[in-house]
N, C-alpha and C positions, 0 to 999 in steps of 0.2 A: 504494500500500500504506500510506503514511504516513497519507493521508486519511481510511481506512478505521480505522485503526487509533484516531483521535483521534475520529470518531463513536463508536467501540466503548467506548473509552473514558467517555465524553459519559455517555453511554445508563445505563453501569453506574453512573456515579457517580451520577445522578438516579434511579435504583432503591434502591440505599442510600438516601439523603436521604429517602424517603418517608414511612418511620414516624418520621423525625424531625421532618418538618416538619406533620403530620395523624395525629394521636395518635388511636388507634382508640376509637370510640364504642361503645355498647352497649344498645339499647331492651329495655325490661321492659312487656309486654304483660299484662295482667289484664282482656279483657274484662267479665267480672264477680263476682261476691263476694273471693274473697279469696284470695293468692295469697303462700308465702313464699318467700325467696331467703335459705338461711340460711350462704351459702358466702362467701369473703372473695374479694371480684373486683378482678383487676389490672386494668382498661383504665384507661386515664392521659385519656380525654378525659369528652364528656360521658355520663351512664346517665339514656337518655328512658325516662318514665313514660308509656304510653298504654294505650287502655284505660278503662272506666270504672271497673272492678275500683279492691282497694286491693292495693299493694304492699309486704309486709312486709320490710324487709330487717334481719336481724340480724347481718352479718358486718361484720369487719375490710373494708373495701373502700377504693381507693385510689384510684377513680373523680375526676376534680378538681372535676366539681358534677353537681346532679343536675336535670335538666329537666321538670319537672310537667306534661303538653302536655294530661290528661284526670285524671280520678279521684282516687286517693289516694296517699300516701308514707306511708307507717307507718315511727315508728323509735322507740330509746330510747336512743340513743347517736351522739354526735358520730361515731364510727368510722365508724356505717351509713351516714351523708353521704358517705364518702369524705376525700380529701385535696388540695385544703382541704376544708372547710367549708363547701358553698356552691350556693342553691335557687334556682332557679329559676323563676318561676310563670309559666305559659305557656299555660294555656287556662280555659277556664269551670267555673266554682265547683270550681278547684281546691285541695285541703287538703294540709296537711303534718300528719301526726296524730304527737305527742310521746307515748311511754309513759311515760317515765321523764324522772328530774331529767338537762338536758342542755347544752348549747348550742346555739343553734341557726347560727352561723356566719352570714356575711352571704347575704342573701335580696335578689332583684331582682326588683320585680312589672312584667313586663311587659305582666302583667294582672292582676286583682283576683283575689285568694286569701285564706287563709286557716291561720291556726296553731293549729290542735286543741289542747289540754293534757288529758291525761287528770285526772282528779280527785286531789286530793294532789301533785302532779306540780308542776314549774316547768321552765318552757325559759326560760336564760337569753339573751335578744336582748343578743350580745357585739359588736355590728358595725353600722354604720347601712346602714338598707334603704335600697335605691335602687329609683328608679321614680315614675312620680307615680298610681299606681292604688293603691286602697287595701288596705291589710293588714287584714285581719281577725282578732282575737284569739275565739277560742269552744273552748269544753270549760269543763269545770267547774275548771280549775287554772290557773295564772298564770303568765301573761309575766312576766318581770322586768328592771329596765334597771337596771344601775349604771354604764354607760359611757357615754360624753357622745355622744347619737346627734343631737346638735341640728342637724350638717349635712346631713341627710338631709332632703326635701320630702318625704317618704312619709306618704300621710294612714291614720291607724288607728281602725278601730271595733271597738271593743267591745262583745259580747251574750250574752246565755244568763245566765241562774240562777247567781251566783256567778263568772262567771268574770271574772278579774282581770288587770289593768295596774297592775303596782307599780313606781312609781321611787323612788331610795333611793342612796343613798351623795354624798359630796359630789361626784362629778361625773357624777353620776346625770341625764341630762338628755334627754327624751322629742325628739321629730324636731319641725323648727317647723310641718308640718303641721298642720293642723285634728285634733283628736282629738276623738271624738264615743263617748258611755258610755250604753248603753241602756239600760231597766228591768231590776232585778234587777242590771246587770252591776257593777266598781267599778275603781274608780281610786285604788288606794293609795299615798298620802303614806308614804314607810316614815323606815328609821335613816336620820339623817345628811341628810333629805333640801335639797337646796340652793336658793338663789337661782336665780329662772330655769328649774326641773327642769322645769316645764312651758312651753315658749315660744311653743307654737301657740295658735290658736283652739280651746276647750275648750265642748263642747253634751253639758250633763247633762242625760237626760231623765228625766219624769217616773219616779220609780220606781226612776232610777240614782244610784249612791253614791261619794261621794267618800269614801275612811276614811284618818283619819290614825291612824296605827299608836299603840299605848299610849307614852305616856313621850318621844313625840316633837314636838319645840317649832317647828314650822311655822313659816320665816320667811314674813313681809307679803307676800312678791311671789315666791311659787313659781309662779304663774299670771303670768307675765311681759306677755301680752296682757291687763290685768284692763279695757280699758274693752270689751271685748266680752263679752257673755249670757255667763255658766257657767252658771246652771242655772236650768232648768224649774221651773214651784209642780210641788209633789209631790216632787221631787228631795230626796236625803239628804243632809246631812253628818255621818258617823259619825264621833266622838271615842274612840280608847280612851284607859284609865285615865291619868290625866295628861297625857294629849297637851294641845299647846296649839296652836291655829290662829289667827291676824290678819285671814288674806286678805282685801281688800276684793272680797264678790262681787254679781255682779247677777242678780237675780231675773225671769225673763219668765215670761208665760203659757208 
């Protein structure tokens, strides 16, 4: 009887332990077009995105990160992420589309993605990516970094008409990755910006813009890698009003 009893025991206590130890998950399917979830969802583990659809979420959710595995994430609030903060990229030519000014919490590419900005709009990158596949910045609005993301290897490209990577405050400091800015796309020098803000390999191509913000006095070695190519002939360097720039850069076909 004792024996039975201390199995019975056993059994119940690892029933309990369950949801403590495997925090319930939650997939959002969107096969196609477009699909919202405007509710505030408790699951404390991961919420998979599959689907090639896009997922809108506008609620309070307390999810701990969110899994991109196909299509899209739509948000315009740190909340819609969940608690923490924190994306996942996990299948092909997957997006996280920003509406609105937000955080974007830390992001891990465990494959190549992408961070939408709607136009007008800024997601601020508060956290260094990890992963070594690249991030991609596109929409017509801006990433922004004023937090030192230098220990991150995350390689980032920039593309589309306008849309921008801004670093800026004094420990405003891009990943040492390769960062590479397409026609049309830009690269802004903002306030405050520091020594070293840029410490990767930087490939502007023809067509793309480097702008330092009006009234800001660009120290000599923002571009910390300067014996490698910055920019393409055809490449811009846009000056606003007063701004001042040193950088020693070099010119390639």
């Amino acid at each position: 009887m004792k024996t039975i009893q201390k199995i019975t025991l056993s059994v119940f206590t690892a029933l309990i332990a369950i949801p403590q130890l495997y925090a319930p998950d939650m997939t959002f399917d969107v096969p196609t077009g477009t699909g919202t979830y405007s509710g505030d969802n408790t699951a404390t583990g991961k919420a998979y995105k599959t689907g090639t659809g896009t997922a809108v979420f506008s609620g309070a959710n307390t999810f701990g990160q969110v899994e991109i595995d196909a299509g899209t994430v739509s948000v315009g609030s740190a909340d819609n992420l969940g608690n923490p903060t924190a994306t996942i990229f996990n299948g092909t030519s997957v997006i996280l589309k920003i509406t609105d000014d937000m955080n974007t919490g830390a992001l891990t590419m465990t494959t190549a993605g992408s961070v939408q900005v709607q136009s007008t709009k800024t997601a601020t990158l508060n956290a260094a990516p990890s992963g070594s596949n690249i991030l991609s910045v596109t929409g017509t609005g801006k990433v922004a970094v004023a937090a030192d993301l230098s220990t991150s290897s995350t390689p980032m490209a920039v593309s589309g008409s306008g849309t921008t990577l801004g670093v800026s405050g004094g420990s405003g400091k891009l990943p040492t990755a390769a960062i590479s800015v397409a026609s049309g796309a830009i690269l802004e020098l903002g306030t405050s910006v520091a020594n070293g803000a840029v410490p990767g390999t930087v490939d502007i191509a023809s067509g793309g813009i480097v702008a330092v913000a009006a009234s800001v006095n660009a120290p000599s070695n923002v571009f910390s890698n300067a014996t490698i190519p910055v920019f393409h002939g055809g490449a811009i360097l846009q000056l606003g009003a007063g701004a001042r720039f040193s950088q020693a850069i070099t010119v390639v076909p």
